[in-house]
Backbone as JSON Lines, residues from 0, in Angstrom:
{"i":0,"aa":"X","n":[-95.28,-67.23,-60.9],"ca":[-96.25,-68.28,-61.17],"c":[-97.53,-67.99,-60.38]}
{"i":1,"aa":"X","n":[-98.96,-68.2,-61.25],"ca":[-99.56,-67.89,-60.56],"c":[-100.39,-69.33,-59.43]}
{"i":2,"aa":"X","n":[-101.77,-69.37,-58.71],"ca":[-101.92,-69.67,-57.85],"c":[-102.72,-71.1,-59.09]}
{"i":3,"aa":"X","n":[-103.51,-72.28,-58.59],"ca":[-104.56,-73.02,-59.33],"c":[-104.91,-72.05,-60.46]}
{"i":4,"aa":"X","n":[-105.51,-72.92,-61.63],"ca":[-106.04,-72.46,-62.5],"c":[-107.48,-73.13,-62.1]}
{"i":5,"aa":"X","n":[-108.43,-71.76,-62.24],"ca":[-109.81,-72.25,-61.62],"c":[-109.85,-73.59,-62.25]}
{"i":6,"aa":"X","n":[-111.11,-73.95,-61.86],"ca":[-112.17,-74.88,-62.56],"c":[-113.09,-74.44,-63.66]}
{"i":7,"aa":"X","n":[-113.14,-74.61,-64.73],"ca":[-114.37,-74.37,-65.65],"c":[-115.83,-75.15,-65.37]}
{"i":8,"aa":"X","n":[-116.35,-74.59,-64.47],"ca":[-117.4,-75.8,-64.06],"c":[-119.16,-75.0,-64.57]}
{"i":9,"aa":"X","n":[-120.35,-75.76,-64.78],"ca":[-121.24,-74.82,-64.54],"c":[-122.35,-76.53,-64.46]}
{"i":10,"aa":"X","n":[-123.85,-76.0,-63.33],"ca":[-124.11,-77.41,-63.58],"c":[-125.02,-78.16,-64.62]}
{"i":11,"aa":"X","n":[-125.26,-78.98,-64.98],"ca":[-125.13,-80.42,-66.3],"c":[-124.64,-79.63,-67.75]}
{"i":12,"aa":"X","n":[-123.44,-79.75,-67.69],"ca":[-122.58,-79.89,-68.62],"c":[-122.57,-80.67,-69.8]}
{"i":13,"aa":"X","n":[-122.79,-80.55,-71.49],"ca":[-122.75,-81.78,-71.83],"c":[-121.02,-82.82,-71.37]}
{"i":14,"aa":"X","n":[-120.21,-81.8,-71.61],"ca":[-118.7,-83.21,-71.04],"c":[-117.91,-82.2,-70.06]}
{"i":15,"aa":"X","n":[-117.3,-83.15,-69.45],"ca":[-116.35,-81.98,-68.41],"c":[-115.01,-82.82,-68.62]}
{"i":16,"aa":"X","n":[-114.23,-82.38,-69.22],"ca":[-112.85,-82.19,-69.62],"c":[-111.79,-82.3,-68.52]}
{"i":17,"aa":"X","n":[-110.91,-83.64,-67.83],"ca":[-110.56,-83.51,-66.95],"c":[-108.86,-84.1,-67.06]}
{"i":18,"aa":"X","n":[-107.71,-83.06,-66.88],"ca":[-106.35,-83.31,-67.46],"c":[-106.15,-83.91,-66.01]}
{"i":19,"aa":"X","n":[-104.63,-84.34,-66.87],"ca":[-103.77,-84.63,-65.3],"c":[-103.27,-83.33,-64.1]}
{"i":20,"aa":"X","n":[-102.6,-82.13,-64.87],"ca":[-102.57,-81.09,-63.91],"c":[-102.32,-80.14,-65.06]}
{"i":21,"aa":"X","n":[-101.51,-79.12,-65.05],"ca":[-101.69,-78.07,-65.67],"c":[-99.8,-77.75,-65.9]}
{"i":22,"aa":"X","n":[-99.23,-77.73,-66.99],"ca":[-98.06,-77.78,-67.22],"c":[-97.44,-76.64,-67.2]}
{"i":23,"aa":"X","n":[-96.78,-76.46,-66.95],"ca":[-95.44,-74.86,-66.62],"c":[-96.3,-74.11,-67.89]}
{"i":24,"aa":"X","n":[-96.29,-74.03,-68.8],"ca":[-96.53,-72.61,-69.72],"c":[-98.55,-72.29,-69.54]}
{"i":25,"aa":"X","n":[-99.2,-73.21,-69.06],"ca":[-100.59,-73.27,-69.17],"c":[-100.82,-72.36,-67.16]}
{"i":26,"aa":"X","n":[-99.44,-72.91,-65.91],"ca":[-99.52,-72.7,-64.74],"c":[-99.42,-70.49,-64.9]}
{"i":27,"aa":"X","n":[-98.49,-70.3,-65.76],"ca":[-97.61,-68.84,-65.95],"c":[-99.06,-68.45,-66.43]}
{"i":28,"aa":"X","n":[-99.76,-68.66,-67.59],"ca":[-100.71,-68.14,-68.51],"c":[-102.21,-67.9,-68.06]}
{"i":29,"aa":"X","n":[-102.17,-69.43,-66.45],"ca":[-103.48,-69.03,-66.06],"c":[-104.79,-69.64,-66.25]}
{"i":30,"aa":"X","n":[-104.37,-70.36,-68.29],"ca":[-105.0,-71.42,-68.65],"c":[-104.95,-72.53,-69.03]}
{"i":31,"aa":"X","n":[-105.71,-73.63,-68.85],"ca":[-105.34,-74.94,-69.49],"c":[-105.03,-75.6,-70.72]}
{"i":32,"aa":"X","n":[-104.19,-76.64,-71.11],"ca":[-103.94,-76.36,-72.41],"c":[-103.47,-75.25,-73.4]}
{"i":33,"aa":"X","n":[-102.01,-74.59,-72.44],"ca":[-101.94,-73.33,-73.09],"c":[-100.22,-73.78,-73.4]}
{"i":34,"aa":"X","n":[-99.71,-75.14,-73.71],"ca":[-98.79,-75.51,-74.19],"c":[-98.23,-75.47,-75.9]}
{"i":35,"aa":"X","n":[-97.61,-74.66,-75.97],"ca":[-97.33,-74.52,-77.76],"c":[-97.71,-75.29,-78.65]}
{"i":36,"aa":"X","n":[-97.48,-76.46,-77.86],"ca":[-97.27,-78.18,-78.58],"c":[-98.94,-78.36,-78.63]}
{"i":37,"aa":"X","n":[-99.6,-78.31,-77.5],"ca":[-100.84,-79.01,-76.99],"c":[-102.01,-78.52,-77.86]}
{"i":38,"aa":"X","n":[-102.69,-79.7,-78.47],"ca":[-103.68,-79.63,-79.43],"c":[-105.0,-79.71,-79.22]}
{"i":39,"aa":"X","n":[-105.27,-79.8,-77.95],"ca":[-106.43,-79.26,-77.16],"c":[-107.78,-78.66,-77.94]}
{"i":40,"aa":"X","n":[-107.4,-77.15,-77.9],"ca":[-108.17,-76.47,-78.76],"c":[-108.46,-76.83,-79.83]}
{"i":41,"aa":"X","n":[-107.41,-76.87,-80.53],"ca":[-107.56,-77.61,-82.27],"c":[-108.46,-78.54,-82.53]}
{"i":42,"aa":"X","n":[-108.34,-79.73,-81.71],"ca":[-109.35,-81.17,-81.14],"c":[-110.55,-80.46,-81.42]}
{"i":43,"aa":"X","n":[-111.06,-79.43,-80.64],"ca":[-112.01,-79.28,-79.63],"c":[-113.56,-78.82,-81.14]}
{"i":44,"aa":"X","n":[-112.27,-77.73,-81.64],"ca":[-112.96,-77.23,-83.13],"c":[-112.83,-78.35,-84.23]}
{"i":45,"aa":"X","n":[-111.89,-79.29,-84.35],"ca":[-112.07,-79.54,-85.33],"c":[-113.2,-81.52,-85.31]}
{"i":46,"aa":"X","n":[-113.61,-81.42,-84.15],"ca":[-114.57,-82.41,-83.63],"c":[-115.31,-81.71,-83.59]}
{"i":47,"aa":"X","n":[-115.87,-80.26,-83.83],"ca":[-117.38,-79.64,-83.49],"c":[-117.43,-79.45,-82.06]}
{"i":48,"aa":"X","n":[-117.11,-79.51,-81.37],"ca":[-117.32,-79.61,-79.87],"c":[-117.41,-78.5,-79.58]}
{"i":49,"aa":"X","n":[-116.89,-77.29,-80.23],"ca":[-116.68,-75.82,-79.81],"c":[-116.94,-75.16,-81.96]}
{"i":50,"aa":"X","n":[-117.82,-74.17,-81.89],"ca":[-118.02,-73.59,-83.13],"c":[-117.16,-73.08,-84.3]}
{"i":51,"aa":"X","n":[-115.72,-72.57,-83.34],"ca":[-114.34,-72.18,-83.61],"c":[-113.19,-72.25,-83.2]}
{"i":52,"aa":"X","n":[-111.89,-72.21,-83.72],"ca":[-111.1,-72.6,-82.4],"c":[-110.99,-71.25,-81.47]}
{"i":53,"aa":"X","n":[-110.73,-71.84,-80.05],"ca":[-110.63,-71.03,-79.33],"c":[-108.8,-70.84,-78.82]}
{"i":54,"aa":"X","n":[-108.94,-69.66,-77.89],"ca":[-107.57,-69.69,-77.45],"c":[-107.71,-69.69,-76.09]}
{"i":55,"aa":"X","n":[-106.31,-70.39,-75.7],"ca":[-106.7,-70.65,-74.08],"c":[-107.14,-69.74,-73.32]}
{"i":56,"aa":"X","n":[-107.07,-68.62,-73.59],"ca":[-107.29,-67.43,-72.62],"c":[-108.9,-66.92,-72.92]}
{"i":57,"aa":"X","n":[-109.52,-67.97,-74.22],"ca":[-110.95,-68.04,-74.11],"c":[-111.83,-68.85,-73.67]}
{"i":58,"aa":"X","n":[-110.72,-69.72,-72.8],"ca":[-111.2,-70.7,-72.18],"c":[-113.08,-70.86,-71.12]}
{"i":59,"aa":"X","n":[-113.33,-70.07,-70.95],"ca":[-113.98,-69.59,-70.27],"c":[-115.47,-69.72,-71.53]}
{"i":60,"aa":"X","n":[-115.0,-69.1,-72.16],"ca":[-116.45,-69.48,-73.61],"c":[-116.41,-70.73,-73.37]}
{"i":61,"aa":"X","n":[-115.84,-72.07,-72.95],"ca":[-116.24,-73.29,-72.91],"c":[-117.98,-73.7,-72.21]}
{"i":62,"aa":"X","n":[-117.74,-72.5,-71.53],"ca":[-119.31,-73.45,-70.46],"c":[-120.66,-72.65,-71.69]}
{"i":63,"aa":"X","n":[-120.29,-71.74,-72.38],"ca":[-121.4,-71.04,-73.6],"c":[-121.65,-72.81,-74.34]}
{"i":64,"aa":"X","n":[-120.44,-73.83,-74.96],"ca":[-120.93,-74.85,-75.8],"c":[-121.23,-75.88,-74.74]}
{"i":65,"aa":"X","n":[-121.12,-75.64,-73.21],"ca":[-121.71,-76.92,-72.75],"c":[-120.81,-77.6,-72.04]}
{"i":66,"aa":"X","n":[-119.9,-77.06,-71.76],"ca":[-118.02,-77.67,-71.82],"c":[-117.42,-77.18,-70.96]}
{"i":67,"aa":"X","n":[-116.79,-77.97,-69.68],"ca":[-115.99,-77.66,-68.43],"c":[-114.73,-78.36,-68.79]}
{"i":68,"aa":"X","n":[-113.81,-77.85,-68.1],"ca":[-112.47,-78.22,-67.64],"c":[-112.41,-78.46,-66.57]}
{"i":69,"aa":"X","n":[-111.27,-79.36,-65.63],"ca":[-110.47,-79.14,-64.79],"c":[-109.68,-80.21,-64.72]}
{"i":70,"aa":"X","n":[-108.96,-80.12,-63.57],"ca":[-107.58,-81.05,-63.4],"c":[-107.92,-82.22,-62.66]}
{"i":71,"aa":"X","n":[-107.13,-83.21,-62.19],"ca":[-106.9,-84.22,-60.66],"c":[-105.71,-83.43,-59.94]}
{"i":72,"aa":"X","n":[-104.86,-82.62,-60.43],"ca":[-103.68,-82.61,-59.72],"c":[-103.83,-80.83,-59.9]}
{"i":73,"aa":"X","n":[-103.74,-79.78,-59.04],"ca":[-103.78,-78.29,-59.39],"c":[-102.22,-78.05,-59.59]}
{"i":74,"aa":"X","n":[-101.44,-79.03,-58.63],"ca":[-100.06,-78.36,-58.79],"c":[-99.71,-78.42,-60.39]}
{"i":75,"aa":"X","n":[-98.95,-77.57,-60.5],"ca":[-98.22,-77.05,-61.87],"c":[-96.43,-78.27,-61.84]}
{"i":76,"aa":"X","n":[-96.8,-78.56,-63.19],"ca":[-95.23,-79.01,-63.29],"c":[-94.76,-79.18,-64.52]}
{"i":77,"aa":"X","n":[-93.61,-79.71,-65.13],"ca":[-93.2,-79.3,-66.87],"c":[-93.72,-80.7,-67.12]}
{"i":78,"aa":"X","n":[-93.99,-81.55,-66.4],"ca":[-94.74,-82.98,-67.0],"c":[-95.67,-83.63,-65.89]}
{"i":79,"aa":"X","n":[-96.24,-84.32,-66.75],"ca":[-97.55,-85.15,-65.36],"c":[-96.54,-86.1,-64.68]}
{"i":80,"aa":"X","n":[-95.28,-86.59,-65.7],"ca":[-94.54,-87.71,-65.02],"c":[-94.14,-87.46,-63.9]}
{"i":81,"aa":"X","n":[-94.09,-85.75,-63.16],"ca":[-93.69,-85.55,-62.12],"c":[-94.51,-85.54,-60.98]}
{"i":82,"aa":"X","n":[-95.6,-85.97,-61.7],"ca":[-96.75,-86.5,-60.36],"c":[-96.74,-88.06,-59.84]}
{"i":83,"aa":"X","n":[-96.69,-88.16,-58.43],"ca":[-96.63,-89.29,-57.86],"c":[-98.53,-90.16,-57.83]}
{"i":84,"aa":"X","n":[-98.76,-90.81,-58.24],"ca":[-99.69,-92.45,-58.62],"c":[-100.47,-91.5,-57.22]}
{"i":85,"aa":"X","n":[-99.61,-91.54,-55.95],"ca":[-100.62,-91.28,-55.03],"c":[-101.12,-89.61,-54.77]}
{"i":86,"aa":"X","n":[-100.68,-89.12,-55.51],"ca":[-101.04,-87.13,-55.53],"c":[-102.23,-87.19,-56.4]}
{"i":87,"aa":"X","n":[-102.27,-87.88,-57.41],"ca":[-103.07,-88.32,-58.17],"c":[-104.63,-89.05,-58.3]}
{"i":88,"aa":"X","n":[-104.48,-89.79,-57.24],"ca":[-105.5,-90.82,-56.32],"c":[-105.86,-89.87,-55.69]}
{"i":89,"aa":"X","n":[-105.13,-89.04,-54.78],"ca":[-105.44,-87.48,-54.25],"c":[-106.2,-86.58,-54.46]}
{"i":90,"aa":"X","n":[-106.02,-86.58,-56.1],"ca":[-107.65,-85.88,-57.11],"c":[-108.76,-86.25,-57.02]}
{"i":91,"aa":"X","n":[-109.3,-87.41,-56.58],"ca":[-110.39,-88.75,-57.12],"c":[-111.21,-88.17,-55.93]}
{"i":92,"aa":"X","n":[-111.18,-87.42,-54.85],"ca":[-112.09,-86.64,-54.12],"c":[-113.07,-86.04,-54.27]}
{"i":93,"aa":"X","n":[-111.79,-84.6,-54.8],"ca":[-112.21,-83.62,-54.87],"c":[-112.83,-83.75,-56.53]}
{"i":94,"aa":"X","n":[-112.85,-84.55,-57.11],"ca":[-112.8,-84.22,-58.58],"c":[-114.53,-85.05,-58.36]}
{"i":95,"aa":"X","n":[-115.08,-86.05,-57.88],"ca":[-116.2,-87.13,-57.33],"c":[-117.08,-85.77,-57.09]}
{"i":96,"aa":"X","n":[-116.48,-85.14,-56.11],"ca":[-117.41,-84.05,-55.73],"c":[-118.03,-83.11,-56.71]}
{"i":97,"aa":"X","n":[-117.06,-82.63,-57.5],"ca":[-117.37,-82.16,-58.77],"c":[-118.36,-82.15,-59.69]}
{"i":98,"aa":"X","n":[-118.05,-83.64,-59.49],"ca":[-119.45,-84.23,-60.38],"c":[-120.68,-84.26,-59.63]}
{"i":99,"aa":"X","n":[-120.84,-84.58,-59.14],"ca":[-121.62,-84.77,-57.92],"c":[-122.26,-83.67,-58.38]}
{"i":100,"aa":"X","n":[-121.64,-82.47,-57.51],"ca":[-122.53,-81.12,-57.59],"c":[-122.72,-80.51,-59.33]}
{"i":101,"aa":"X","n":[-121.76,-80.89,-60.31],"ca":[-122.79,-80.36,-61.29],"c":[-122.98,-80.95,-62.35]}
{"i":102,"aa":"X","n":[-122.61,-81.95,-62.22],"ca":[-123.72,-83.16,-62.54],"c":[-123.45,-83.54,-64.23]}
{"i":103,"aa":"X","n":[-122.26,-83.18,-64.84],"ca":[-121.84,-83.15,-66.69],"c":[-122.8,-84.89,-66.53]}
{"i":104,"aa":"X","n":[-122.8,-84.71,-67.91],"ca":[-123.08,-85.96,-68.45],"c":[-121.95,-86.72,-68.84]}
{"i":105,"aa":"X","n":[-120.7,-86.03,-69.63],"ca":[-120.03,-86.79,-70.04],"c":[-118.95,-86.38,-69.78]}
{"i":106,"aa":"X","n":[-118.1,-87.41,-68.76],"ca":[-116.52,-86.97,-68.36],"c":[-115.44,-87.57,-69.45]}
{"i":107,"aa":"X","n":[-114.84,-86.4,-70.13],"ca":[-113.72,-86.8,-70.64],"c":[-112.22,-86.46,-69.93]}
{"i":108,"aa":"X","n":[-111.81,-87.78,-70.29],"ca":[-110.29,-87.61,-69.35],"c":[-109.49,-87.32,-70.58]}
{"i":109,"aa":"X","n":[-108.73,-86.66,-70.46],"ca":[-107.52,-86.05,-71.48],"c":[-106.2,-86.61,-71.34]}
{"i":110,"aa":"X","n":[-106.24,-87.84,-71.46],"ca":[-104.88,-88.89,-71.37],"c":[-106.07,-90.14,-71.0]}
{"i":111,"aa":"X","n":[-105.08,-91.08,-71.38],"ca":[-105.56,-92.71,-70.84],"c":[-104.87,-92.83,-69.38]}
{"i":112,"aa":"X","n":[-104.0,-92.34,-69.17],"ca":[-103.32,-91.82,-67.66],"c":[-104.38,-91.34,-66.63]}
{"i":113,"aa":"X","n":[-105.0,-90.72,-67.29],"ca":[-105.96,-89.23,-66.58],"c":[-106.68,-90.53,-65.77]}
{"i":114,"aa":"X","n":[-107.25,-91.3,-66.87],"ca":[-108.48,-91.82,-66.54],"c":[-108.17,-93.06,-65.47]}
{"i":115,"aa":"X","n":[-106.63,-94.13,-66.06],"ca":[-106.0,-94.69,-64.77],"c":[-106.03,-94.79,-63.5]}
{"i":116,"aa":"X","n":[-105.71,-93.61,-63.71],"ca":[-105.34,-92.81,-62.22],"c":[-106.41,-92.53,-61.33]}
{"i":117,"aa":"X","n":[-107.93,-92.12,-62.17],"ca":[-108.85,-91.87,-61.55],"c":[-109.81,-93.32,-61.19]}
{"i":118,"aa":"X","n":[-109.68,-94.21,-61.99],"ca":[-110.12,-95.35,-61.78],"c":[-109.1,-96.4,-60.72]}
{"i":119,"aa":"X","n":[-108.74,-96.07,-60.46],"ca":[-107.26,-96.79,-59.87],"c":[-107.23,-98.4,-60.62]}
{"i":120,"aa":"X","n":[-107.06,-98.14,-62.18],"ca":[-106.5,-99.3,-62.68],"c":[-105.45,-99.06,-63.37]}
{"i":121,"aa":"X","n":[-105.19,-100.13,-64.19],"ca":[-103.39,-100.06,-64.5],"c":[-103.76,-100.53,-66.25]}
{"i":122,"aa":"X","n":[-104.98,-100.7,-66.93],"ca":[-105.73,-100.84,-68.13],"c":[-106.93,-100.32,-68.46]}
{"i":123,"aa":"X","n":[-107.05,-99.92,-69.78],"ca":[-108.17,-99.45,-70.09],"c":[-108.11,-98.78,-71.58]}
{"i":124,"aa":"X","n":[-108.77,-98.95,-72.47],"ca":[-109.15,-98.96,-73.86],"c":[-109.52,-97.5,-74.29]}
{"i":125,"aa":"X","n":[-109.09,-96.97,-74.99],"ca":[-109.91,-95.53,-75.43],"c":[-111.55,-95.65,-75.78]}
{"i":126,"aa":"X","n":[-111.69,-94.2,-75.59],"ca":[-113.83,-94.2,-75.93],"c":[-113.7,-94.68,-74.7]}
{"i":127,"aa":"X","n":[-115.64,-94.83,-75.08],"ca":[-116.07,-94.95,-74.09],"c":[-116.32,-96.26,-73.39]}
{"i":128,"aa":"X","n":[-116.65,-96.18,-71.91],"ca":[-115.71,-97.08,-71.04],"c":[-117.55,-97.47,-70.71]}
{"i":129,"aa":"X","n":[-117.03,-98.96,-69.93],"ca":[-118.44,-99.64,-70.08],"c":[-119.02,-99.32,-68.49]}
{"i":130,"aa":"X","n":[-118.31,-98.9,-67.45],"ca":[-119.16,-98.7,-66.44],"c":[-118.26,-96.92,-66.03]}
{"i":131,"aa":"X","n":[-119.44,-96.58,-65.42],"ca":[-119.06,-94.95,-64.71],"c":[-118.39,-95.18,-63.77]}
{"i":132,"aa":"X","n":[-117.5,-94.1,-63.29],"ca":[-116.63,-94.18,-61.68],"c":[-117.33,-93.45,-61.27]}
{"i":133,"aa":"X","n":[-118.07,-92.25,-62.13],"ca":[-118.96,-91.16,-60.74],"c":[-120.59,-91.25,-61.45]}
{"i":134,"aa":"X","n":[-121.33,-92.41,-60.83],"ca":[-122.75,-92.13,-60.88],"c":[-122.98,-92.27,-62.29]}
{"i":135,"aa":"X","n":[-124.22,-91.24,-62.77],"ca":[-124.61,-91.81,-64.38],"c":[-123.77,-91.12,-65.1]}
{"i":136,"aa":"X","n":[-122.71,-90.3,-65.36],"ca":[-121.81,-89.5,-66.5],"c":[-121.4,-90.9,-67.52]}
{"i":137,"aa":"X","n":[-121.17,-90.61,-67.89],"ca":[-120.51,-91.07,-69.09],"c":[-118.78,-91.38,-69.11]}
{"i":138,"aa":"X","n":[-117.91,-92.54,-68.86],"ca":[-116.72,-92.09,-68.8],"c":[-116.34,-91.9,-70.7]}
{"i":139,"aa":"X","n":[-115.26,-90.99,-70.86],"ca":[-115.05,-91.48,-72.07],"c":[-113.48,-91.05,-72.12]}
{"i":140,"aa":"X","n":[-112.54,-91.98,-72.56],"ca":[-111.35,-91.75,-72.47],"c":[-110.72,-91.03,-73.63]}
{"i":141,"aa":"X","n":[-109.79,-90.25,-73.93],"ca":[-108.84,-89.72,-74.43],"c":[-107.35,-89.69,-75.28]}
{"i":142,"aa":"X","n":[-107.12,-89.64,-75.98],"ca":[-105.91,-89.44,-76.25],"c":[-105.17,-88.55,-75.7]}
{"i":143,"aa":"X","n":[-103.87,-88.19,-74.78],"ca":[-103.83,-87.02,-74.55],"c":[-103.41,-85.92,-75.6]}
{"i":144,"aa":"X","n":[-104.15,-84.79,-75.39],"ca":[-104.1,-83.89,-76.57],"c":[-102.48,-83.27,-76.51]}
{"i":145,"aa":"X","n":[-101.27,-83.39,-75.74],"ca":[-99.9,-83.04,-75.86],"c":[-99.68,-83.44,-76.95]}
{"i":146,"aa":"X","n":[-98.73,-81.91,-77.28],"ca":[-97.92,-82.47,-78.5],"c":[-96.93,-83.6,-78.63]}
{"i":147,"aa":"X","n":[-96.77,-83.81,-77.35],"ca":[-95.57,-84.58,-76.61],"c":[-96.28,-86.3,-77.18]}
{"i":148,"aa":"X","n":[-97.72,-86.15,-77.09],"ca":[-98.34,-87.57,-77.49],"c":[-98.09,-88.03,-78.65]}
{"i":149,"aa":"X","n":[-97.43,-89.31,-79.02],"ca":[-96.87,-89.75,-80.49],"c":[-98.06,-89.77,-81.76]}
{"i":150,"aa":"X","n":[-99.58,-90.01,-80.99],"ca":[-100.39,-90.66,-81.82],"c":[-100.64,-89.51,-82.79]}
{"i":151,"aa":"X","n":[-100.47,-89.52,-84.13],"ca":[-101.68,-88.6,-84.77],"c":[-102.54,-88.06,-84.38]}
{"i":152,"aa":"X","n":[-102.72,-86.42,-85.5],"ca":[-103.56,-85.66,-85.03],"c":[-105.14,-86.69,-85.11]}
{"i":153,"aa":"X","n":[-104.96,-87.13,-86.26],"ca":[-106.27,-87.63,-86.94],"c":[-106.97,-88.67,-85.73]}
{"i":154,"aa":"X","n":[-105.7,-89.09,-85.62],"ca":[-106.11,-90.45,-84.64],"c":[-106.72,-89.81,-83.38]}
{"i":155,"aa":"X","n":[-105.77,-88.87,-82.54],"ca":[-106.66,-88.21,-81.79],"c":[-107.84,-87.66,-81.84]}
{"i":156,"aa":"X","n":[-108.24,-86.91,-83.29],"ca":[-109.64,-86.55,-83.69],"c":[-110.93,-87.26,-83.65]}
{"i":157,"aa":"X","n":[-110.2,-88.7,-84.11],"ca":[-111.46,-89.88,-84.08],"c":[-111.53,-90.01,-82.39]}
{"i":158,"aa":"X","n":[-111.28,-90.03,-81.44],"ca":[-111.73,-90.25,-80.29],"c":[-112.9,-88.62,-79.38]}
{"i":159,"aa":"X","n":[-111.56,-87.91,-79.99],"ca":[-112.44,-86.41,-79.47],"c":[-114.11,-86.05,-80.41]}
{"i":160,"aa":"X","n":[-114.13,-86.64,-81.38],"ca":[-115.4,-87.01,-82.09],"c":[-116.24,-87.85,-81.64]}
{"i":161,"aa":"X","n":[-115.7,-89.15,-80.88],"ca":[-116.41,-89.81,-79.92],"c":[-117.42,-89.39,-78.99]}
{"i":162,"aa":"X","n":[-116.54,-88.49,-78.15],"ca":[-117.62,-87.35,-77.42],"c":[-118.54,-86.65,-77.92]}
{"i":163,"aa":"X","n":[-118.06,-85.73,-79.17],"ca":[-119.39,-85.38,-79.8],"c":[-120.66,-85.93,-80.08]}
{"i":164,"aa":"X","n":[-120.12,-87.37,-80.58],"ca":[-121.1,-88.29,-80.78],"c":[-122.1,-88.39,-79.46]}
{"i":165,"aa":"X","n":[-121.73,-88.74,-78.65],"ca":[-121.96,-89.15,-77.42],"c":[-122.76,-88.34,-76.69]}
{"i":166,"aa":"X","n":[-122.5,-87.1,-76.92],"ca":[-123.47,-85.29,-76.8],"c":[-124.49,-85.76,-77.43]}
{"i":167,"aa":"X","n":[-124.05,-85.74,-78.93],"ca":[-125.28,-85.96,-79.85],"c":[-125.95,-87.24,-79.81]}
{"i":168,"aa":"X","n":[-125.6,-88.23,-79.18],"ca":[-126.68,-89.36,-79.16],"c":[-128.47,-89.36,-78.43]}
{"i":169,"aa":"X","n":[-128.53,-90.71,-78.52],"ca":[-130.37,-90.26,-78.4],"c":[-130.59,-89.55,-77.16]}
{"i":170,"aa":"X","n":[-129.92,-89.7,-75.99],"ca":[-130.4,-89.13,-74.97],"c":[-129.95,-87.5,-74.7]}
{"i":171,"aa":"X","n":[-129.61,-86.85,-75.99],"ca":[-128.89,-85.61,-75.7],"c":[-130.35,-84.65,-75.74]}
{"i":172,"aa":"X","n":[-129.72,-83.77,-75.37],"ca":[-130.68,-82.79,-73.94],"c":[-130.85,-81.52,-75.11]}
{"i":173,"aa":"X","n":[-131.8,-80.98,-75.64],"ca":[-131.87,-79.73,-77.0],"c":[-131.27,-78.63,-76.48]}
């Protein structure tokens, strides 16, 4: 197994993409969203967000459309359920800082969990959320893209389109 999977970071981002941690086949591979099941990529192209689909190990072409990754949690595990509420709260640091220094416009959390956890509440609505946790970004919540997630692809699509929107609205940057 290898060590963290970097950060995809570069600074003002249009969204920065932020999971719960990084699951056993994505920890071995190196990249995020590199779960058989996990529809990530698929999302990513078929919302426009990215020109084509990519593969995790092209992860890295993300910051070419504007587009960071990273985690709250680096440790690797076969589910987020094996993260403890407070390892989690644990992220909300280092992840603040993040933003901070490069400054995305629009944070998407990749679960309604993701975003929980980072807000330390126990509710919260998909799309986008009416006040920021870090400064002016944008929160905008998620479906999580696991295959493991019951909801439809489609259904997931209409939210990951959200973001696009949200790129593309009036204040988006040419």
């Amino acid at each position: 197994m290898q060590g963290p999977i970097p950060d995809i970071v570069a600074p003002n981002l249009h969204a920065l993409f932020v999971g719960f941690n990084p699951g056993t086949r994505s920890g071995a591979l190196g990249h995020n969203y590199a779960g058989r099941g996990n529809q990530f990529w698929r999302l990513l192209a078929a919302a426009e967000l990215t020109p084509h689909l990519l593969r995790p190990e092209e992860d890295r072409l993300l910051l070419s459309f504007g587009l960071g990754s990273t985690n709250l949690v680096a440790r690797t595990t076969p589910s987020a359920a094996d993260l403890s509420r407070a390892e989690l709260r644990g992220g909300v640091p280092r992840l603040r800082d993040l933003i901070q220094t490069y400054r995305p416009r629009v944070i998407a959390y990749t679960g309604k969990g993701v975003y929980l956890a980072a807000a330390d509440l126990d509710r919260a609505e998909w799309g986008v959320q009416p006040t920021s946790l870090f400064g002016d970004a944008i929160d905008v919540v998620l479906p999580s893209p696991s295959g493991l997630a019951r909801l439809p692809f489609e259904e997931k699509l209409r939210w990951f389109r959200e973001v696009k929107r949200v790129i593309d609205g009036p204040n988006a940057t040419p």
